[in-house]
C-alpha positions in Angstrom: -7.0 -13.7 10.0 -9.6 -11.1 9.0 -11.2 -8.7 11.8 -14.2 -6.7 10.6 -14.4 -3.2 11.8 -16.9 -4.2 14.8 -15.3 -6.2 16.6 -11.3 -5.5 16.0 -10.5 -4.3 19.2 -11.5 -7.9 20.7 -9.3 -9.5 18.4 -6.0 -8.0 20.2 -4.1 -7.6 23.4 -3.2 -4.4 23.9 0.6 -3.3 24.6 2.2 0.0 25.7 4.1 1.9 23.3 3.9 6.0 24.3 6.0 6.6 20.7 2.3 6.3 18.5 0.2 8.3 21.0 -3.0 6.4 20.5 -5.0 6.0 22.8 -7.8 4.0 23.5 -10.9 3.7 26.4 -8.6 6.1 28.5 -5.8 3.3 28.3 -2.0 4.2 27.9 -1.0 5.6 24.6 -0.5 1.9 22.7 -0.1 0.2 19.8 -1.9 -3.1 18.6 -0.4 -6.2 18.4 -2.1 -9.3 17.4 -0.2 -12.5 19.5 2.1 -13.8 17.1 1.7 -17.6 16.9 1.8 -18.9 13.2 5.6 -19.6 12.1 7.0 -18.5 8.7 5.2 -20.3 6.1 7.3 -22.9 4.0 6.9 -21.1 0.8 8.1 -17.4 2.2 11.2 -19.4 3.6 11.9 -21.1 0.2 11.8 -17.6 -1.7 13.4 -15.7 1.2 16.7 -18.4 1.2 16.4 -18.2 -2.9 17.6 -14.6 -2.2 19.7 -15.4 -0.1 21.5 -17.1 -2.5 21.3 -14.4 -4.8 23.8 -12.4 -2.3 22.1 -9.1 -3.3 23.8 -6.0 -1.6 21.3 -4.3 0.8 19.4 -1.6 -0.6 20.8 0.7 1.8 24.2 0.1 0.4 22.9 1.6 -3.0 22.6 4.5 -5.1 18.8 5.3 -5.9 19.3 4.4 -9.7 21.6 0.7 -8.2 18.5 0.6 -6.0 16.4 0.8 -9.0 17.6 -1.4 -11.3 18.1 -4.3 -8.7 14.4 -4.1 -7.9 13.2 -4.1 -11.9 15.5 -7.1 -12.3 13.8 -8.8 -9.0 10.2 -7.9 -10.4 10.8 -9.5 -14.0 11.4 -12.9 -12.0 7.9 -12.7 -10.8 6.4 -15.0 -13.4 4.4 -14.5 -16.8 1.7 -11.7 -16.2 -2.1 -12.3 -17.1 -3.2 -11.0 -20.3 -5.8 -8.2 -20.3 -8.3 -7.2 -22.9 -6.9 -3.6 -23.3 -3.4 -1.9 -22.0 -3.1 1.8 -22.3 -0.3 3.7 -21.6 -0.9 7.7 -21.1 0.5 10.7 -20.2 -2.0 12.8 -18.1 -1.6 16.8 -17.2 -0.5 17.1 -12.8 0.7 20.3 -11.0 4.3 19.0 -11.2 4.1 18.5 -14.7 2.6 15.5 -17.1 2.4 12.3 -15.0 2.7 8.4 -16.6 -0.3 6.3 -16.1 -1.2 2.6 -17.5 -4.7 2.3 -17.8 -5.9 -2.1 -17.7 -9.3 -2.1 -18.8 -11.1 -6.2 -19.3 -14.1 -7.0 -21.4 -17.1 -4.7 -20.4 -18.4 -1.8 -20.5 -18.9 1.2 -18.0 -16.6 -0.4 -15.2 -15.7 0.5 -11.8 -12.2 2.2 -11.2 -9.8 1.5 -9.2 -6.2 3.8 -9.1 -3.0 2.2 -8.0 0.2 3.2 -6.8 2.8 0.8 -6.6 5.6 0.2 -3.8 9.2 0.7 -3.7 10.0 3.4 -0.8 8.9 6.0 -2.5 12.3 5.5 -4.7 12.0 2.5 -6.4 9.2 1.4 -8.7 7.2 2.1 -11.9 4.5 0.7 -14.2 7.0 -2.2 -15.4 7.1 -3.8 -11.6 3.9 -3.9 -10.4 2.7 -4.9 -13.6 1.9 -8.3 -13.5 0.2 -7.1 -10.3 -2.4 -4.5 -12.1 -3.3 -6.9 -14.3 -4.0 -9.8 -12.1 -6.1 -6.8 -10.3 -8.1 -5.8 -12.8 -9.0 -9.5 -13.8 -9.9 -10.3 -10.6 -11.8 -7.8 -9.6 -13.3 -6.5 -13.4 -12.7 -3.5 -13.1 -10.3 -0.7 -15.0 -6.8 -0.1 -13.0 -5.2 3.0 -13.4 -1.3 2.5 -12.4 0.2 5.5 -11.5 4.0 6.4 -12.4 4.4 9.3 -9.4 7.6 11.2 -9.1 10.4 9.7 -7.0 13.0 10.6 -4.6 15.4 11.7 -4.0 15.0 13.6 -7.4 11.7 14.5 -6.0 11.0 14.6 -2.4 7.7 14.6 -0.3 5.2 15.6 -1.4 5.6 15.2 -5.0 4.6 11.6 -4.9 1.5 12.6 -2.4 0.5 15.1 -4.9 1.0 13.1 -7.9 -1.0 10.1 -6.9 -3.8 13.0 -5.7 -3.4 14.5 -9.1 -3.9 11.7 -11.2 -7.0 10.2 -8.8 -8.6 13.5 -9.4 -7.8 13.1 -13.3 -9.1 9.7 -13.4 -12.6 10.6 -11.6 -12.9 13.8 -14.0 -12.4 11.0 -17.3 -13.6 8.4 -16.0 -16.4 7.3 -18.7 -13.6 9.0 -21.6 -11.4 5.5 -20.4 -14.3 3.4 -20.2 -15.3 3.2 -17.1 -18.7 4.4 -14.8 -18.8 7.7 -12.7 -19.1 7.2 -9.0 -16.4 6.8 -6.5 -13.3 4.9 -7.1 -11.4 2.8 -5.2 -7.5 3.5 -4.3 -5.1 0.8 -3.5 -1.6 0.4 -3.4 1.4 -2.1 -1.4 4.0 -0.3 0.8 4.8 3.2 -0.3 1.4 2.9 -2.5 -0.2 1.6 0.9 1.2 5.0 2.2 -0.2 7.1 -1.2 -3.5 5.3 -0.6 -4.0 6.5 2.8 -3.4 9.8 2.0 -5.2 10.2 -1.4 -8.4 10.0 0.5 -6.9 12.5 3.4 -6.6 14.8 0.6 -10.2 14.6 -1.4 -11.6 14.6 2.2 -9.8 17.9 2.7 -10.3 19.3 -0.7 -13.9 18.8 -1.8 -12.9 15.2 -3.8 -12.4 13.8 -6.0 -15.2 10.8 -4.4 -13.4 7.8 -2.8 -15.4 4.4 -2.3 -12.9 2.2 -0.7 -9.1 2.6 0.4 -7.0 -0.8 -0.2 -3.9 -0.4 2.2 -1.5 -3.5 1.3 1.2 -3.6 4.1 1.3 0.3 4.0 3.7 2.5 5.5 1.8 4.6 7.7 4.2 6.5 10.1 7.7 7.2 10.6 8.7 5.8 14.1 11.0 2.8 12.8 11.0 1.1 17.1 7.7 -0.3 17.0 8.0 -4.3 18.0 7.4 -5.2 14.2 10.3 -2.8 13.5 12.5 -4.9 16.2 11.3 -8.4 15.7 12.1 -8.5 12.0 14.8 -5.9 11.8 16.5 -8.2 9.2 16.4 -11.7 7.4 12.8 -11.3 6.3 13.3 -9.1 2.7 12.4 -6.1 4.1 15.1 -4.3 6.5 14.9 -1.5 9.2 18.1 -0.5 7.6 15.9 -0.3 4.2 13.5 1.7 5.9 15.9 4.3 7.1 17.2 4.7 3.7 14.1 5.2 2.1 12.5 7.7 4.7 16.1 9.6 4.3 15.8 9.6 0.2 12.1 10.7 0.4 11.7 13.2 3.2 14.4 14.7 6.1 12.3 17.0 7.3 11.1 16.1 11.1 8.5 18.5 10.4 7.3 16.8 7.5 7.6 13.9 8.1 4.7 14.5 11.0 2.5 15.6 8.2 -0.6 13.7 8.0 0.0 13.3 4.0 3.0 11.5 4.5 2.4 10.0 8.3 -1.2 9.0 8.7 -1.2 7.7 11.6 0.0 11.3 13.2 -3.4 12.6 11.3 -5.8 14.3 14.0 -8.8 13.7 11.8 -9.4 10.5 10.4 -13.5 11.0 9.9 -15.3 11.4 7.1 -12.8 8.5 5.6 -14.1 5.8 2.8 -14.1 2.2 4.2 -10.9 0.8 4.3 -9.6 -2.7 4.0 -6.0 -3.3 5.4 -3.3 -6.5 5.0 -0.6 -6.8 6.7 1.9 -9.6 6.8 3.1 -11.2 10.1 6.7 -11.1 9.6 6.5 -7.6 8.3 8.6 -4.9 9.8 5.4 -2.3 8.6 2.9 -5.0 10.5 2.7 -2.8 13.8 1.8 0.4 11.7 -0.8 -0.9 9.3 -3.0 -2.4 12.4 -2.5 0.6 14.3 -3.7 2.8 11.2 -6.7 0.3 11.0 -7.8 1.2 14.7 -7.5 4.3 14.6 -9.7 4.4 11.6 -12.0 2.6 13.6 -11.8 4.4 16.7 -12.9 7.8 14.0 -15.9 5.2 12.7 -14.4 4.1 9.7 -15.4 1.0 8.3 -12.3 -1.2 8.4 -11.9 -4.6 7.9 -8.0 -5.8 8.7 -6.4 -9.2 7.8 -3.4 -10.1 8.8 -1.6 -12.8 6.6 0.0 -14.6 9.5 3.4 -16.5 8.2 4.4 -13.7 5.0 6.6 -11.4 4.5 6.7 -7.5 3.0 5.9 -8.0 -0.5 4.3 -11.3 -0.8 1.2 -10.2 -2.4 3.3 -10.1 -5.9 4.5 -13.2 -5.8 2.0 -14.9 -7.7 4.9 -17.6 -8.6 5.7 -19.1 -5.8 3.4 -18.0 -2.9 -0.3 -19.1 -2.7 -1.5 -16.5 0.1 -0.3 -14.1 -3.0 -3.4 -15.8 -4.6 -5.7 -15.4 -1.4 -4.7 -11.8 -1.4 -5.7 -11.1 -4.4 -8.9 -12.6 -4.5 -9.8 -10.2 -0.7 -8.7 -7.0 -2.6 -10.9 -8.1 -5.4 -14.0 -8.6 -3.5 -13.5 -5.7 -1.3 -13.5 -3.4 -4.7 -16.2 -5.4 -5.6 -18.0 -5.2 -2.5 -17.2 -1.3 -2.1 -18.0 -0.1 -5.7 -20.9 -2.2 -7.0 -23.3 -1.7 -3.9 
């Protein structure tokens, strides 16, 4: 279900919910809710009871470095990635000291750019997951991808990651034609915790002078930390992502109540959201993050961002990956592509 940034607010029914504070026409604070009709699509219940069978312990049972391994071991099941014309792997200078980066570049010359910052709960992750990802992306949408290997928690907690994906955007925009690619904005996407970096990487050039953001790509992003939204309570459990899981990771990554209002790490709590590049945000209907990423897209809209939200009705946190066995993963893909495309070569 796609909802261009025009006409969103007809596209839901509004329900009460005083936790976000939104607020909207002089309504009750609220968040958005889009009616949830479609059921779990066939292929997200064959890979979610193929887990199952795995009996994995819950992350939230785990050390960090358990944590870790058990989600490298998940992503090298995710099929045989794409080749690319060029892979480069560098090690670029950041204020918290030298930061990893994989640098997918296809055939041509003077490319758009687009940085990304994969998942895993600020904890989990690195270039090796979402690999298979960045290449598909830069494929797709022809244009270099700059993966970002940020600092994680608990070893590092907020903001290091913020400032690391900031850091390295900055670096990349600076470089730009020294990798190959054109000088302009960029686009920043990422999926969960990278949804989370996205938002807040343009936050951050908005509040510092740059570096110039085109488009934001939010992939079922975390964008606040109130964990009793009705996502959060409809799929609590059984659909790969856990409230439990949530918990865990906002614990490893930030304890601070204080900081965790922060509008680098909460987005949704920002007071200012003008001045923003155009945003596309997916969600996934049986997502405990779904409430969060719509009511980030609103309130984008409400400050006159462009936004254009789809909802993938039927998937679950983490779909957009699963290039194997899912074919909305496919259908994902191809919106982020032309949204860069869109965005960057206008």
């Amino acid at each position: 279900m796609l909802i261009d940034s025009p006409r969103l607010g007809d596209y839901h029914e509004f329900r009460v919910c005083h936790s976000l504070g939104l607020s909207c026409n002089n309504r009750e604070p609220y968040i958005l809710e889009m009616k949830r009709h479609m059921p779990l699509d066939p292929q997200a219940r064959q890979l979610l009871d193929s887990i199952a069978q795995a009996n994995l312990p819950p992350i939230s049972s785990l050390s960090p470095a358990q944590a870790r391994q058990q989600m490298i071991a998940a992503s090298a099941a995710v099929g045989e990635p794409e080749a690319v014309d060029s892979i480069e792997d560098r090690a670029i200078p950041g204020s918290g000291g030298e930061i990893p980066i994989r640098i997918y570049k296809p055939q041509g010359e003077r490319l758009p750019i687009v940085v990304y910052y994969h998942g895993g709960g600020w904890v989990l992750g690195n270039l090796e997951t979402h690999d298979g990802y960045c290449r598909a992306l830069a494929n797709a949408s022809n244009a270099i991808v700059v993966s970002v290997d940020y600092r994680l928690a608990p070893e590092h907690k907020f903001p290091a990651a913020a400032e690391d994906a900031f850091d390295a955007t900055r670096w990349v925009s600076e470089n730009a034609g020294t990798i190959g690619g054109r000088s302009g904005p960029l686009a920043v996407a990422g999926d969960s915790a990278g949804g989370n970096l996205a938002a807040a990487v343009p936050l951050m050039a908005r509040d510092r002078g740059g570096p110039s953001i085109g488009c934001q790509v939010l992939i079922y992003p975390i964008t606040d930390h109130n964990l009793d939204t009705t996502s959060y309570q409809d799929f609590a459990n059984d659909h790969l992502l856990t409230r439990d899981s949530m918990i865990w990771f906002w614990d490893q990554y930030c304890e601070s109540d204080t900081d965790r209002n922060h509008a680098y790490l909460s987005p949704l709590r920002a007071e200012d959201l003008q001045g923003l590049p155009s945003a596309l945000v997916m969600t996934a209907g049986y997502d405990p993050l779904c409430d969060e990423g719509e009511a980030y897209a609103e309130k984008l809209r409400q400050a006159g961002v462009a936004v254009a939200l789809t909802r993938y009705d039927g998937m679950i946190h983490g779909f957009t990956r699963r290039f194997d066995l899912l074919d909305k993963a496919h259908e994902a893909l191809n919106e982020v592509a032309d949204a860069i495309k869109s965005a960057l070569n206008s």
